[in-house]
N, C-alpha and C positions, 0 to 999 in steps of 0.2 A: 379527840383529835380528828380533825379533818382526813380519812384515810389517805386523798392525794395533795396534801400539801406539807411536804416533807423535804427531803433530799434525795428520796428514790427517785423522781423525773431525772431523766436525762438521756445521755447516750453511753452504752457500754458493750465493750468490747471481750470477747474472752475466747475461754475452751470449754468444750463440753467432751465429760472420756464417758464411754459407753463402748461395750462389746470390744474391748482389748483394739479399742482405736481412740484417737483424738480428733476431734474436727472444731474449727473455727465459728466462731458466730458476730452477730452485732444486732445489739438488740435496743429499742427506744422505746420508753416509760415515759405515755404520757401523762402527764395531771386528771386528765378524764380520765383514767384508771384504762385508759388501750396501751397495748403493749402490740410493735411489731418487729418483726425478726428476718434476717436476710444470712443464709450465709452461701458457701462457695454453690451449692448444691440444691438450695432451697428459699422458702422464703416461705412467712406465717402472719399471722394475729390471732390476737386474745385482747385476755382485760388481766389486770392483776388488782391487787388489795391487799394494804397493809393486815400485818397481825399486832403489831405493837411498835415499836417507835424504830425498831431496826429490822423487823421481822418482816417477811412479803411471800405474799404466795401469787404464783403466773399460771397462766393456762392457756396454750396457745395451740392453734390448730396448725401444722404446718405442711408445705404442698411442696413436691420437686419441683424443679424448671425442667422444663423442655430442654433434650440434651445431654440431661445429668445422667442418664443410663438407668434413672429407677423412675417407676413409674406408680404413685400411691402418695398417702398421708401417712403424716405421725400425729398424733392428740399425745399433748405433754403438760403435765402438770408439776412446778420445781414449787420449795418450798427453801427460800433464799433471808439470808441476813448481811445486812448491810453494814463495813467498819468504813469509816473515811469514804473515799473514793475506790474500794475492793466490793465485793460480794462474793459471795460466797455457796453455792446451794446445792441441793440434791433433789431426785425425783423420779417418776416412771417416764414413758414415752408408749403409747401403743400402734403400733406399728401394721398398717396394712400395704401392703403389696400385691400391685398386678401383675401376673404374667403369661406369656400364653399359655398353660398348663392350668392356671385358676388363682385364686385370691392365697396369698399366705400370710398370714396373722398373726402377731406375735408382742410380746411385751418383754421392755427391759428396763435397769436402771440406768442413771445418770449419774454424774458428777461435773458443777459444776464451779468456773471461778471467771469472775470479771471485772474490768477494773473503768471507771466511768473516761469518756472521752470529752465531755461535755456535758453541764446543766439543761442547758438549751437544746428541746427537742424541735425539730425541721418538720415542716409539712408532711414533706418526703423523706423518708429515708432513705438515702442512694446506696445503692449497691455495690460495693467496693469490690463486688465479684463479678460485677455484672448486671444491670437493669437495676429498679427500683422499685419501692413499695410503697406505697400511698399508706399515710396514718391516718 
């Protein structure tokens, strides 16, 4: 099987719970195997790759926006399954942080769920929180 010619492309929508919080995302799978990601606070790329005909694993590097009050990256790695138009997945995220006081580093889990908004991935992914991401 062609790893990106499936039904993973598209656009999708969800929650991600980590650290006894929820936060929003939107994230776009393209058929080149890039994946980019935007939510209220941030905004990423990666690549991702099928594992088997519902199975995918992402990796995505992700940056704050200017404003959001943090100042760092997360490196995030889910390892997700596809039903319908849902997904499903779990993962780490490794966490650096700037502050005036010095770098704090850390790792956590994930959980994720998302449910596709569209087959059709856009150039751009706009940002429905604000600015946008080039795929």
């Amino acid at each position: 099987m062609d790893a990106h010619s499936d039904a993973r492309p598209g656009v999708w929508s969800g929650t991600v719970a980590h650290d006894d919080q929820v936060d929003l995302f939107t994230l776009a799978f393209a058929v080149d195997g890039t994946v980019s990601l935007v939510t209220p606070i941030s905004t990423g790329r990666g690549s991702w790759e099928a594992v088997d005909s519902t199975r995918f694993i992402y990796r995505l590097e992700e940056i704050f926006k200017p404003g959001s009050g943090m100042d760092g990256s997360v490196s995030i790695e889910v390892a997700a399954e596809v039903s319908g138009d849902t997904y499903t997945g779990s993962g780490t995220a490794h966490l650096v942080l700037r502050t005036p006081q010095g770098e704090i580093r850390r790792s956590t889990t994930c959980s994720l769920e998302g449910k596709r908004e569209t087959h059709v991935v856009p150039d751009v992914l706009e940002d429905r929180y604000g600015g946008v991401v080039g795929h």
